[in-house]
Backbone of each chain as ProteinMPNN parsed JSONL, in Angstrom:
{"seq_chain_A": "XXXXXXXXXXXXXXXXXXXXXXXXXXXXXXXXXXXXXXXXXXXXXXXXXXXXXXXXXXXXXXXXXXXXXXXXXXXXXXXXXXXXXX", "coords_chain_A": {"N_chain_A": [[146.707, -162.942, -24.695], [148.838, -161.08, -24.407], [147.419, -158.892, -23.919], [146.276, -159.334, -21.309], [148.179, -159.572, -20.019], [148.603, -156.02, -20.195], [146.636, -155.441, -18.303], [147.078, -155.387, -15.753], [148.273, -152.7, -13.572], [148.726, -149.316, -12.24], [146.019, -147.632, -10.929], [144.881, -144.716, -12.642], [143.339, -142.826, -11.271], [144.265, -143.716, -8.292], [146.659, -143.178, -8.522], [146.842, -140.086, -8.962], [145.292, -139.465, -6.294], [146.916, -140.483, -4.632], [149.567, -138.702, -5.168], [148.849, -136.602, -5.3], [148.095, -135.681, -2.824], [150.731, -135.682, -1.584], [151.366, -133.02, -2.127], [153.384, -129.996, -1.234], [151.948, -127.341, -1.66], [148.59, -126.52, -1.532], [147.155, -125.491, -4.14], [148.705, -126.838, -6.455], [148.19, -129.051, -8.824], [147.324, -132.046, -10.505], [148.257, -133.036, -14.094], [145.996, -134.754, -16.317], [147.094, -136.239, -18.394], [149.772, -136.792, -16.875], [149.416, -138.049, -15.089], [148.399, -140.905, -15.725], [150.953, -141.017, -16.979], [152.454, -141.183, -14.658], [151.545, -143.398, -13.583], [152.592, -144.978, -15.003], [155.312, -145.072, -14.481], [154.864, -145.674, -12.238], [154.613, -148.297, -12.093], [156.595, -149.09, -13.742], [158.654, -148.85, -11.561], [158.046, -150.359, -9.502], [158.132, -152.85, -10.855], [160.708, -153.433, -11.393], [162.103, -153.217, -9.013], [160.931, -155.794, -8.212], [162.056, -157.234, -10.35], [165.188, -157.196, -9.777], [165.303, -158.278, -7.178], [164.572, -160.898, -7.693], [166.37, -161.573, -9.034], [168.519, -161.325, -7.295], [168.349, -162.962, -5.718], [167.73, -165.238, -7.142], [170.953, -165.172, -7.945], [171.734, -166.155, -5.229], [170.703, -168.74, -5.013], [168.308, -169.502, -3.935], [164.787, -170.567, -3.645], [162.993, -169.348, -2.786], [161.697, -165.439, -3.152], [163.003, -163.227, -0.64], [162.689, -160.983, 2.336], [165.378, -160.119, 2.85], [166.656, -160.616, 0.429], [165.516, -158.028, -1.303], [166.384, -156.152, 0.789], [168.72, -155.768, -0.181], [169.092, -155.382, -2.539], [167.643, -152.751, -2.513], [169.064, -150.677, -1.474], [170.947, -149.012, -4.237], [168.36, -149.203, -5.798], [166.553, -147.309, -4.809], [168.373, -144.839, -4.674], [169.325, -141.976, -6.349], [171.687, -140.573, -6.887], [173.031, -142.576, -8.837], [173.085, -144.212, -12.658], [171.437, -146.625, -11.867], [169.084, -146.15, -10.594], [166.233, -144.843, -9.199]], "CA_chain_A": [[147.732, -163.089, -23.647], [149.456, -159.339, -24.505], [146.331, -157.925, -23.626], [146.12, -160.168, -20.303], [149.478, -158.459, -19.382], [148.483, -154.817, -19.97], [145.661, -155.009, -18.039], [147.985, -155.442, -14.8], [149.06, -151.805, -13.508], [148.077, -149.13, -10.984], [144.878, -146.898, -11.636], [144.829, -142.726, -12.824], [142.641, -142.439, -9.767], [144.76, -144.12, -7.233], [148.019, -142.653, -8.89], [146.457, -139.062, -8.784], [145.123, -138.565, -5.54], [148.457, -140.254, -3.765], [150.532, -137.898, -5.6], [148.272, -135.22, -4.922], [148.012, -135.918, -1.371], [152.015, -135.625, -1.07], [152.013, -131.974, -3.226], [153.029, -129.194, -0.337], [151.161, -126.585, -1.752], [146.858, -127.004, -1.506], [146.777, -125.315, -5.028], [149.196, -127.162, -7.339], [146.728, -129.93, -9.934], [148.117, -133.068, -11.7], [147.428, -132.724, -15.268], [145.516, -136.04, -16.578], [148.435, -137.31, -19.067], [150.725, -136.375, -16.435], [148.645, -138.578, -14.043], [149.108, -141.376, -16.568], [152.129, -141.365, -17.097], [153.152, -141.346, -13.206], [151.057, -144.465, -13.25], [153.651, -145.977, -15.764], [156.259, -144.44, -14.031], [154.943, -146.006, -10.718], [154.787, -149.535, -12.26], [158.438, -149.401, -14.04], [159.403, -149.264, -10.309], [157.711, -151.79, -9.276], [158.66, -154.004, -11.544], [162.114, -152.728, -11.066], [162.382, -153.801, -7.348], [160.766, -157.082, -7.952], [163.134, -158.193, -11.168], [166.083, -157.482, -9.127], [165.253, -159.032, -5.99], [164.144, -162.191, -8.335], [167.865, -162.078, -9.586], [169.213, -161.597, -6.322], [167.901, -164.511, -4.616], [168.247, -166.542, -8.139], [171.999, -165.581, -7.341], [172.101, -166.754, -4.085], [170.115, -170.352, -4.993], [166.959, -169.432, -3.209], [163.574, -170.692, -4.319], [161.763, -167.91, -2.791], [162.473, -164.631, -3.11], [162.411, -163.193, 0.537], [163.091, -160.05, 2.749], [167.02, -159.851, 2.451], [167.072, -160.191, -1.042], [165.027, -156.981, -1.76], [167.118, -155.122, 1.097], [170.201, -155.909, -0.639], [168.889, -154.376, -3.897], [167.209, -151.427, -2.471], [169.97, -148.817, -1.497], [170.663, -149.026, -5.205], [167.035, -149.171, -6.643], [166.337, -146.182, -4.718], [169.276, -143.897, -5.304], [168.862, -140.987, -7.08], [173.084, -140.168, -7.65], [173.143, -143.186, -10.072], [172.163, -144.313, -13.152], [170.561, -147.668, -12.331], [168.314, -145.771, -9.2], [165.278, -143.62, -9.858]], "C_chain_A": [[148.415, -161.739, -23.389], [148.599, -158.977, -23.71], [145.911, -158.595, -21.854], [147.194, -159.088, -19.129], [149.358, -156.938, -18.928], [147.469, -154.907, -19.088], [146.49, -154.758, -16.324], [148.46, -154.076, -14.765], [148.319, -150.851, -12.481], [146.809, -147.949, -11.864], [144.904, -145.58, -11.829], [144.491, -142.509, -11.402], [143.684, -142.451, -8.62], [146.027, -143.069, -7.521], [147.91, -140.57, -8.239], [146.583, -138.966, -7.37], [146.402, -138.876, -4.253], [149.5, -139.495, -4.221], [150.167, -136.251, -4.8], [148.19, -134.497, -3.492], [149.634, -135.475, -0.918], [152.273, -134.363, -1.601], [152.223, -131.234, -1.509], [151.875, -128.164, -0.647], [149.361, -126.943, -2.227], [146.855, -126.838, -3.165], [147.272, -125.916, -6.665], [148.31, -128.547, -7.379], [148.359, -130.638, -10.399], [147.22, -133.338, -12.511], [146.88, -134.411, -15.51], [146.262, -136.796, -17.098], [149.325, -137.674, -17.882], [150.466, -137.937, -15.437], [148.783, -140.357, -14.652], [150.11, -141.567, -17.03], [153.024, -141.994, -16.193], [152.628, -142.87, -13.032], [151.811, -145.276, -14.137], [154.559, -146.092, -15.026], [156.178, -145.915, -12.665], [155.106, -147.975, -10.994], [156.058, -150.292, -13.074], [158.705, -150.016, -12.387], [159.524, -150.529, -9.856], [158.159, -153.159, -9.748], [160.372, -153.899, -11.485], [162.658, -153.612, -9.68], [162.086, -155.53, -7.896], [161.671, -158.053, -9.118], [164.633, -158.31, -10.74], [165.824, -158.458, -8.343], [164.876, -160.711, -6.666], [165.704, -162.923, -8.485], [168.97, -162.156, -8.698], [169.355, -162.73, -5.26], [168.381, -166.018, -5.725], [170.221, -166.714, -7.764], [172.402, -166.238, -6.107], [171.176, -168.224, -3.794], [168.894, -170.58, -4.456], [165.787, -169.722, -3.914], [162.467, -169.885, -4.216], [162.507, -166.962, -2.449], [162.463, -163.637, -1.518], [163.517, -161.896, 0.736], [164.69, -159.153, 2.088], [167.664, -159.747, 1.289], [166.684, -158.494, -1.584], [165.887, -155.831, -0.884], [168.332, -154.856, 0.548], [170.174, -154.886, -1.809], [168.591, -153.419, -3.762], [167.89, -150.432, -2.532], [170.227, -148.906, -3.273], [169.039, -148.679, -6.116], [166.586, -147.86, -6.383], [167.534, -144.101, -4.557], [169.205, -143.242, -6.399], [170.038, -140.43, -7.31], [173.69, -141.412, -8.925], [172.405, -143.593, -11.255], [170.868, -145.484, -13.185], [169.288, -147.397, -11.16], [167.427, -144.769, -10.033], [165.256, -142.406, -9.272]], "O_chain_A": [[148.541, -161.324, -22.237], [149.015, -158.677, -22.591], [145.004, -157.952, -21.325], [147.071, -158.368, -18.138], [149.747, -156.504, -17.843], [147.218, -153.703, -19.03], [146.267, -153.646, -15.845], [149.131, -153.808, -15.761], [147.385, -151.338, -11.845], [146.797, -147.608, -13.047], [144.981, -145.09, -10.703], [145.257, -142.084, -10.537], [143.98, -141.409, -8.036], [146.283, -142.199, -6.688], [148.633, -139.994, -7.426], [147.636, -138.518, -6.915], [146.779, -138.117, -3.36], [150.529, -139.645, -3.563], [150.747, -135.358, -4.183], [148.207, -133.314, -3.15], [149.726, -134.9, 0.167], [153.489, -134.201, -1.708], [151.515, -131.656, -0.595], [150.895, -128.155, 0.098], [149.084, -127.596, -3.234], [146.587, -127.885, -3.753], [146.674, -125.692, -7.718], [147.824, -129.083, -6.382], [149.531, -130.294, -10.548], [146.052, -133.685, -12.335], [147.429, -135.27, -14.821], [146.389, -137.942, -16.666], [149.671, -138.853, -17.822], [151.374, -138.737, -15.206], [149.35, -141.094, -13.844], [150.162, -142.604, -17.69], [153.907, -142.826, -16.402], [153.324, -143.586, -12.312], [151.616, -146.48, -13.972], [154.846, -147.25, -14.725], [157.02, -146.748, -12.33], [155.622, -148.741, -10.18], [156.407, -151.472, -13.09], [158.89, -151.187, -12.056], [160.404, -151.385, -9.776], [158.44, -154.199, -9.152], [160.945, -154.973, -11.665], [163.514, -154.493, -9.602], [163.002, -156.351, -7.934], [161.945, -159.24, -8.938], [165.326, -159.24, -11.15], [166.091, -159.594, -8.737], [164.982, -161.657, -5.886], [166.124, -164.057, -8.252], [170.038, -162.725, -8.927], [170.14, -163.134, -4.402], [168.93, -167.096, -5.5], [170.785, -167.764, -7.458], [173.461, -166.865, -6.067], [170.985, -168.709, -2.678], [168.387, -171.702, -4.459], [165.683, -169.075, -4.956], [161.488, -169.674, -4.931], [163.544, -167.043, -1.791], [161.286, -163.286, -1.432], [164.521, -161.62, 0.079], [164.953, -158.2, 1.354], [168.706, -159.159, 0.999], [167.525, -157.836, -2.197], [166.162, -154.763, -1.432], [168.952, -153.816, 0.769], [170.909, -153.92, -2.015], [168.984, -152.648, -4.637], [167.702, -149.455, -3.257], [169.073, -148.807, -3.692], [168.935, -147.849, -7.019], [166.229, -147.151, -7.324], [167.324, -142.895, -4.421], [169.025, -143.842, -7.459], [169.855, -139.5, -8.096], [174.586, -141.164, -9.732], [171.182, -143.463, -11.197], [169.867, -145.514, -13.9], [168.573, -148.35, -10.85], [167.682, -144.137, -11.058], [164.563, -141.505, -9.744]]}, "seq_chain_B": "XXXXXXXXXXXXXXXXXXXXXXXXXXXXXXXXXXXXXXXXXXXXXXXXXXXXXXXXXXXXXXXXXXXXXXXXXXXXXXXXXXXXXXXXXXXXXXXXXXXXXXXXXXXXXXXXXXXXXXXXXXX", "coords_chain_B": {"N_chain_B": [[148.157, -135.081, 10.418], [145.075, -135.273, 9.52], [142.182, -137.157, 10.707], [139.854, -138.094, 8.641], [142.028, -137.971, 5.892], [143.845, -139.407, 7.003], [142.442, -141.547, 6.589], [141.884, -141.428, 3.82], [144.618, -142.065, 2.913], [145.527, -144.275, 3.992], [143.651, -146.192, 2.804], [144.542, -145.676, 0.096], [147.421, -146.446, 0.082], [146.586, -149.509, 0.507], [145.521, -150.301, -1.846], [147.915, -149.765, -3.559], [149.286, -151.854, -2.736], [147.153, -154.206, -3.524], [147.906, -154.292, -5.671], [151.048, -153.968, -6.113], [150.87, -156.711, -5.094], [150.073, -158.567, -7.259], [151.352, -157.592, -9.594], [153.958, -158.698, -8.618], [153.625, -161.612, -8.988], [152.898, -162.122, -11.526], [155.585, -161.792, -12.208], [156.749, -163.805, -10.533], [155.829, -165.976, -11.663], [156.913, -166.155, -14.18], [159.797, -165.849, -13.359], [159.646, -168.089, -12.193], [159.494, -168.184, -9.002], [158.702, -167.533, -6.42], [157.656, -164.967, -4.356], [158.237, -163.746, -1.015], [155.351, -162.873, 1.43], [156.079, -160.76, 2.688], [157.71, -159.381, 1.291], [156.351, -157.955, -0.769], [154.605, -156.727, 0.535], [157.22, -154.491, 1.389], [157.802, -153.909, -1.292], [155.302, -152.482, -1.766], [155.171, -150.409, 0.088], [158.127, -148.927, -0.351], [157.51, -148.144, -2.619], [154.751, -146.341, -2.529], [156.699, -144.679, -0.589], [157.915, -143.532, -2.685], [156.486, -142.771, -4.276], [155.915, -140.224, -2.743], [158.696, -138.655, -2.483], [158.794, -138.123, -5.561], [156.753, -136.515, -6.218], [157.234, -134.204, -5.253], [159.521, -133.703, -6.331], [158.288, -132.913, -9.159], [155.848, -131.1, -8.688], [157.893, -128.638, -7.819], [158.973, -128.875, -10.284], [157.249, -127.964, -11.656], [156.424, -125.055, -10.65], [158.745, -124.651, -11.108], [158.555, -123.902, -13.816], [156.415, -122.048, -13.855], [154.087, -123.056, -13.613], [151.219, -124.358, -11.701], [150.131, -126.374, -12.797], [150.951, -129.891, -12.565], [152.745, -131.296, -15.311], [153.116, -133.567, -18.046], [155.866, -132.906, -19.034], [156.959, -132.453, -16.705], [157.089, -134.995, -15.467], [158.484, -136.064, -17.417], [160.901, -134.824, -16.624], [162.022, -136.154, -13.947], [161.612, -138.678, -14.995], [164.544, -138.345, -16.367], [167.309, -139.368, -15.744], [167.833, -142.547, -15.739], [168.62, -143.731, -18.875], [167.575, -145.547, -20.104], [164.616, -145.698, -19.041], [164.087, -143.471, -19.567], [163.834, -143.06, -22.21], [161.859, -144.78, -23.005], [160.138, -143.519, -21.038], [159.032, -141.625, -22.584], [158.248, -142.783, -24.978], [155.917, -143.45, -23.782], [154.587, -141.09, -23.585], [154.112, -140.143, -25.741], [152.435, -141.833, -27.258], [150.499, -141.6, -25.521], [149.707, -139.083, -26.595], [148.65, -139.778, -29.221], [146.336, -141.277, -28.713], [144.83, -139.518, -27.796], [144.561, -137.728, -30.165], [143.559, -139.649, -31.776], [141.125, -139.674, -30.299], [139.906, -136.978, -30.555], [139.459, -136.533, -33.449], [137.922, -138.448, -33.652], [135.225, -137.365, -32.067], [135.106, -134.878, -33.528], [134.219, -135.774, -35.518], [132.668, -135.82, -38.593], [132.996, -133.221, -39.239], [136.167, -132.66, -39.142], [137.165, -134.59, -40.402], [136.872, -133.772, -43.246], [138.257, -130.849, -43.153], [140.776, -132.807, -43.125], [140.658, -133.862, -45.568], [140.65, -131.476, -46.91], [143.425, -130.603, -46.299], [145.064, -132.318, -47.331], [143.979, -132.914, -50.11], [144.993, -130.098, -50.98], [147.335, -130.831, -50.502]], "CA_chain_B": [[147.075, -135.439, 9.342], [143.521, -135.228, 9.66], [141.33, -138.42, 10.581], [139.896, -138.26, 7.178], [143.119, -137.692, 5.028], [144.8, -140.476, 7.203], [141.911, -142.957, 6.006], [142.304, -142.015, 2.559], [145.7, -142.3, 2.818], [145.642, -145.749, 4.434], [143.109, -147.037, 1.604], [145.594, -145.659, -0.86], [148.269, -147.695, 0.255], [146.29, -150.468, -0.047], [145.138, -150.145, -3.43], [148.787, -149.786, -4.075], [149.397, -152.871, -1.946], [147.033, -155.131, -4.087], [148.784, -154.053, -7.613], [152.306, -154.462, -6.134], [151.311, -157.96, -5.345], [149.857, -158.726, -8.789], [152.666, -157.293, -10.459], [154.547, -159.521, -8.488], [152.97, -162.722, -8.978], [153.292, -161.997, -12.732], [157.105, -161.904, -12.256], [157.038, -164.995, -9.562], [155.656, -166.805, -12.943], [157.862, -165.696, -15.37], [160.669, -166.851, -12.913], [159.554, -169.601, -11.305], [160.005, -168.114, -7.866], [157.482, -166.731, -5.353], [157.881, -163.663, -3.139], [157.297, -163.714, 0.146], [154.575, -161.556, 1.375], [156.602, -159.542, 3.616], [158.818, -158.528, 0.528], [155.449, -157.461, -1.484], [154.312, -155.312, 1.807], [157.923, -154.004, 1.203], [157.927, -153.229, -2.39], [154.427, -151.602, -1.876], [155.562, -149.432, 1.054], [158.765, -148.254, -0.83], [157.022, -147.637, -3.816], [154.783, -144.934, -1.594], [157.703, -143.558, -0.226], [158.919, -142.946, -3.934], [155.657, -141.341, -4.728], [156.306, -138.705, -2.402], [160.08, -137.986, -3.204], [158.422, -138.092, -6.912], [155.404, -135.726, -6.012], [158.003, -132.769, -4.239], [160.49, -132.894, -7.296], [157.257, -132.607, -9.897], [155.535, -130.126, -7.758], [159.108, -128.65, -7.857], [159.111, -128.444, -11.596], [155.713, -127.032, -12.545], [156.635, -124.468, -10.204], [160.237, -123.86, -11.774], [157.906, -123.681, -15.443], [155.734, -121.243, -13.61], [152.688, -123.318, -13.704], [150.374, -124.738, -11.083], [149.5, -128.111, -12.673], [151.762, -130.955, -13.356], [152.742, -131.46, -16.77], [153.659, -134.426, -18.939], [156.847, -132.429, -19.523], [157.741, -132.462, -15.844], [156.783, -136.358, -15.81], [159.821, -136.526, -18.375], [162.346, -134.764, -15.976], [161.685, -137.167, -13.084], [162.687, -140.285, -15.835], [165.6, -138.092, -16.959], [168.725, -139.873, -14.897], [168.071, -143.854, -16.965], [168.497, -143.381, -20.386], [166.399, -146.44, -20.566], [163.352, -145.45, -18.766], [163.832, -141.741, -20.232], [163.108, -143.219, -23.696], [160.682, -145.866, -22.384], [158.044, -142.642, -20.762], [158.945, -140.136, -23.849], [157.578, -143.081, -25.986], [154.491, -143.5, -23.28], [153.718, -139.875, -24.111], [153.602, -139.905, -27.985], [151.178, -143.138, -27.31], [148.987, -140.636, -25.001], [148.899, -137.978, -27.594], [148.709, -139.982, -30.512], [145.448, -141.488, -28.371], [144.281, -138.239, -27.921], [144.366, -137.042, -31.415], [142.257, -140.061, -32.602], [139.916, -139.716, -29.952], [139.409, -135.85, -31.005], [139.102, -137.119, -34.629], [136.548, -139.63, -33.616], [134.4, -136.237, -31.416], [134.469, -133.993, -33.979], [133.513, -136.689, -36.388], [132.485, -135.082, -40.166], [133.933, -132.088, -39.836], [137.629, -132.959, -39.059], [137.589, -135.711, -41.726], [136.613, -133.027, -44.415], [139.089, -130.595, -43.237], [141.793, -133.598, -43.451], [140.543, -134.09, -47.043], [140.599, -130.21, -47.675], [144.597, -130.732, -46.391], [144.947, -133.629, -48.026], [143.531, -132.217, -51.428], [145.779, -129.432, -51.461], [149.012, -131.604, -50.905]], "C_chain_B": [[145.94, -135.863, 9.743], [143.061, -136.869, 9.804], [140.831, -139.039, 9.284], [140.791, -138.617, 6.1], [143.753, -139.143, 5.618], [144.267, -141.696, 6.922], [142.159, -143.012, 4.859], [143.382, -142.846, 2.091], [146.079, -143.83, 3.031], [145.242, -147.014, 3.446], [143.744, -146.591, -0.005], [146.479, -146.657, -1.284], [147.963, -149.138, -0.275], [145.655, -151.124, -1.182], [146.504, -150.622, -4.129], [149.617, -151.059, -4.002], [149.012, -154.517, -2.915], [147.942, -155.201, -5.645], [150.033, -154.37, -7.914], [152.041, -155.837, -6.509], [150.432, -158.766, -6.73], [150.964, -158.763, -9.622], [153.498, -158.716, -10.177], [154.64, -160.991, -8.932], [153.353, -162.944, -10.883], [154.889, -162.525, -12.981], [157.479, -163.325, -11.618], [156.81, -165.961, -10.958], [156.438, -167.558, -13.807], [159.288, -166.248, -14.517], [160.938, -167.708, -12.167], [159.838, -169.559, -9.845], [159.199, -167.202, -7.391], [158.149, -165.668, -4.616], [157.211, -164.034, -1.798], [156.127, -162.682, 0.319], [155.254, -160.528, 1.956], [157.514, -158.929, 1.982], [157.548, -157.743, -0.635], [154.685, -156.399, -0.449], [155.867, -154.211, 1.285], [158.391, -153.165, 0.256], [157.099, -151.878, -2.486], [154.768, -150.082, -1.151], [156.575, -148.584, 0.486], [158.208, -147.51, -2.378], [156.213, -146.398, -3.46], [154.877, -144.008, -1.533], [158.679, -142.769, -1.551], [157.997, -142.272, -4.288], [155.824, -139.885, -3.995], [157.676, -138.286, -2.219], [159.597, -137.283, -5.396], [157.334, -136.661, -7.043], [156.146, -134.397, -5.933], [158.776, -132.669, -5.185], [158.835, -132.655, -8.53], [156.409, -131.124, -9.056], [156.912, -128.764, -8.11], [159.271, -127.967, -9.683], [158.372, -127.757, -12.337], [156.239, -126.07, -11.791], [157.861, -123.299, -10.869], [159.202, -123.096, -13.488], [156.612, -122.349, -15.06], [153.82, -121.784, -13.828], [152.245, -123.99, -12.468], [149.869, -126.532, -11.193], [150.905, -129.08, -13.464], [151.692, -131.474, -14.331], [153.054, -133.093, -17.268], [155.639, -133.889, -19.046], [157.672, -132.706, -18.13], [157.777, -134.168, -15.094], [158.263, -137.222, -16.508], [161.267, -136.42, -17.645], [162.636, -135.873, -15.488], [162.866, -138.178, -13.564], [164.135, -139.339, -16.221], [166.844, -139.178, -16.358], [169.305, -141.504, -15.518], [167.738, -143.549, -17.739], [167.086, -144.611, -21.167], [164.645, -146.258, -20.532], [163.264, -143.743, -19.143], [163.024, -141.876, -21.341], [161.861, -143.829, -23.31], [159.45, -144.717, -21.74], [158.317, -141.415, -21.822], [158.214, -141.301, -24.635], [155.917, -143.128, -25.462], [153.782, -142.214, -23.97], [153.561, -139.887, -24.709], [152.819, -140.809, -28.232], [150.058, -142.267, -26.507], [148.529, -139.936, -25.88], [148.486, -138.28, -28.451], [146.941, -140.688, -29.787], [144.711, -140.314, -28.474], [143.75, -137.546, -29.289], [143.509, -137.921, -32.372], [140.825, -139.807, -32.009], [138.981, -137.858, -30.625], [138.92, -135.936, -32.481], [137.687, -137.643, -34.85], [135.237, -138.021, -33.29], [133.578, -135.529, -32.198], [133.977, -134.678, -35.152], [133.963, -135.745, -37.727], [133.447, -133.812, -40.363], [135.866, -131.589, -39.714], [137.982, -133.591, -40.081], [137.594, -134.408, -42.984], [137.725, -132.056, -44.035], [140.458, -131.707, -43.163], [141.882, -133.897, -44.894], [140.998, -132.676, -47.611], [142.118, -130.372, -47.861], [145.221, -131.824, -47.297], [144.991, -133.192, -50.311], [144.813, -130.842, -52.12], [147.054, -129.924, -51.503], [149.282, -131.836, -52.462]], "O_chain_B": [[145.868, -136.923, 10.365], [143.561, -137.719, 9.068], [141.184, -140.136, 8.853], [140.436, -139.524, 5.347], [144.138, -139.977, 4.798], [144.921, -142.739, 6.897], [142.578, -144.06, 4.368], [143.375, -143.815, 1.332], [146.841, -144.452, 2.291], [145.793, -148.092, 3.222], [143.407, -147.145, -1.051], [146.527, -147.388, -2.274], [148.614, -149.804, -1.081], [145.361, -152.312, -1.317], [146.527, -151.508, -4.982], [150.438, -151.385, -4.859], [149.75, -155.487, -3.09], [148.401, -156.099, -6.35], [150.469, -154.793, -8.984], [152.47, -156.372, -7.532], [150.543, -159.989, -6.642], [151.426, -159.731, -10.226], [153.71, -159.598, -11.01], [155.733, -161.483, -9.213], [154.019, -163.884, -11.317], [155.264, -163.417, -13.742], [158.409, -163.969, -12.103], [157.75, -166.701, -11.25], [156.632, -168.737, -14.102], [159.893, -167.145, -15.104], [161.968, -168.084, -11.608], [160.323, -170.549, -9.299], [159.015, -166.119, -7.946], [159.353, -165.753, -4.372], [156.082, -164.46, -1.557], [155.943, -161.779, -0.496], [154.951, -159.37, 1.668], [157.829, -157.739, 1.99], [158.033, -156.879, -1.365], [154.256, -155.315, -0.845], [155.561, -153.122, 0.799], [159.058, -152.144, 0.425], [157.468, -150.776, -2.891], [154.661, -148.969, -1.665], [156.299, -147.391, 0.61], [158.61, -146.494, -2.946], [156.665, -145.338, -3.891], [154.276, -142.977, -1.834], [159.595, -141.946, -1.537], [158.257, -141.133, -4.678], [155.854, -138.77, -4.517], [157.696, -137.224, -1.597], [160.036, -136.369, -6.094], [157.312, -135.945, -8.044], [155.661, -133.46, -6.567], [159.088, -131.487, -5.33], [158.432, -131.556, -8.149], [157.001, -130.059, -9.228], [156.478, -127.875, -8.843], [159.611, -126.843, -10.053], [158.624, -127.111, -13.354], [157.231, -125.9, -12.5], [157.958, -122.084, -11.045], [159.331, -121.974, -13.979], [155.997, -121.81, -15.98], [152.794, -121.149, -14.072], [153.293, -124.36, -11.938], [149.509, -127.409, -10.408], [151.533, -128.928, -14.512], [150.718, -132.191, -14.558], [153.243, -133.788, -16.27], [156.505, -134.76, -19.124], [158.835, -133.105, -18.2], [158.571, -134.38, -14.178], [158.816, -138.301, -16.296], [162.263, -137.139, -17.729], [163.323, -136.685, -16.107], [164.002, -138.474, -13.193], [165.021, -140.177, -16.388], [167.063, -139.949, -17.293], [170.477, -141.81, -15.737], [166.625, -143.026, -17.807], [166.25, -144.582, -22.07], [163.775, -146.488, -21.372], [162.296, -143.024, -18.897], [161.983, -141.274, -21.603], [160.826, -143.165, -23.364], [158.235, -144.884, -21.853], [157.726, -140.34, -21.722], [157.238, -140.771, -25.165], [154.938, -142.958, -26.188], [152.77, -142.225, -24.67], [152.381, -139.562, -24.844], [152.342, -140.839, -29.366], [148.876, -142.272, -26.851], [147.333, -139.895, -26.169], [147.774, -137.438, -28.997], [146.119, -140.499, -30.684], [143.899, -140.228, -29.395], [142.685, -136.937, -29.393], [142.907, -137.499, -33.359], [139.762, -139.726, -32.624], [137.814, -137.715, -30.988], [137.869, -135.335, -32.703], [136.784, -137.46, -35.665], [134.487, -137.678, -34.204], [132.364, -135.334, -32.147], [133.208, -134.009, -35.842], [135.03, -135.168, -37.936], [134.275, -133.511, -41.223], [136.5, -130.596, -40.072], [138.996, -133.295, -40.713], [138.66, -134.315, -43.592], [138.634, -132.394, -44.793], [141.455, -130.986, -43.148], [142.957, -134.152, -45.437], [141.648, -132.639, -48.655], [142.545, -130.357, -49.015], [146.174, -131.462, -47.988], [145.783, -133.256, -51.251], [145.289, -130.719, -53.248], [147.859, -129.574, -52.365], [150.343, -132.334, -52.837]]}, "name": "protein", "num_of_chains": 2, "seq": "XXXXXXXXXXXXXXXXXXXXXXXXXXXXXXXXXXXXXXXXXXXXXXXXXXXXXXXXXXXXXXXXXXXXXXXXXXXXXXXXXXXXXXXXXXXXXXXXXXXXXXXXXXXXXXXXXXXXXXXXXXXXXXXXXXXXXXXXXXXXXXXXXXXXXXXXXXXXXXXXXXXXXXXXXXXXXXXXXXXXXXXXXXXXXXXXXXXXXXXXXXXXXXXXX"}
């Protein structure tokens, strides 16, 4: 069942060449750990957005979690002057 | 952006697209409450737009370190700001290296084990 769980996450590959794709300069490389790691990185988030917005809708009695919940949480989730924003 | 670049780019997304809603689905489980799809298009899309705020400060930091390729080290800044997820990718890394150092173990086979015995021996 653990092992069911980890298998869930995004791929080196995929992680890489959309990172890579967003570098400005042609000549700057993402190292392989690095590349790995971002792919943790990228699935904290993820999971990030979607356990709020779970808890935002659970606050407001909703059975599904929908649009307005996740905008509510976002300015937060994506803020980068506090600590609960990445 | 190039014809090319804007397909990769497109089949990026949607790579990133199926994994959000996985993830999700996992979580819909665990609390008994579905996502719409529009809010799993939403997650995917902001998630993205965080790779490239994420890409320009990394980029950004190898640069400040005078290197060319993105480190592990500049991986760490990034998480710096939650103390939670700071600790949470400093422990990812010491699980990469500590992977690393068996798989080199395993490579060089015989003659790593015997120098571990030679160290070993002299303790």
């Amino acid at each position: 069942m653990a092992e069911k769980d980890a298998e869930i996450g995004f791929k080196k590959d995929t992680v890489s060449k959309l990172l890579t794709g967003f570098f400005k300069e042609d000549k700057t490389r993402l190292g392989g750990d690095a590349a790995l790691l971002m792919a943790e990185m990228l699935k904290v988030f993820v999971q990030e957005a979607a356990v709020r917005s779970q808890k935002q809708a659970e606050s407001e009695d909703c059975d599904q979690v929908d649009i307005e919940h996740f905008e509510k949480i976002l300015p937060q989730l994506v803020s980068s002057s506090t600590k609960s924003g990445f | 952006m190039s014809v090319d670049k804007e397909e990769t780019h497109q089949r990026l997304k949607a790579a990133v697209h199926y994994t959000v809603g996985r993830l999700c689905q996992k979580i819909a489980e665990d609390h008994r409450r579905e996502f719409s799809r529009q809010v799993i298009a939403a997650i995917a899309e902001t998630a993205v737009r965080q790779c490239d705020i994420f890409a320009k400060d990394l980029e950004a930091f190898a640069r400040h370190a005078k290197r060319s390729t993105v480190s592990t080290e500049d991986v760490k800044l990034i998480a710096r700001r939650s103390t939670a997820l700071s600790v949470y990718i400093q422990n990812k890394s010491e699980e990469l290296n500590q992977d690393q150092r068996e798989l080199k173990k395993k490579n060089t086979g015989k003659r790593k084990s015997r120098d571990t015995e030679e160290e070993e021996s002299r303790e």
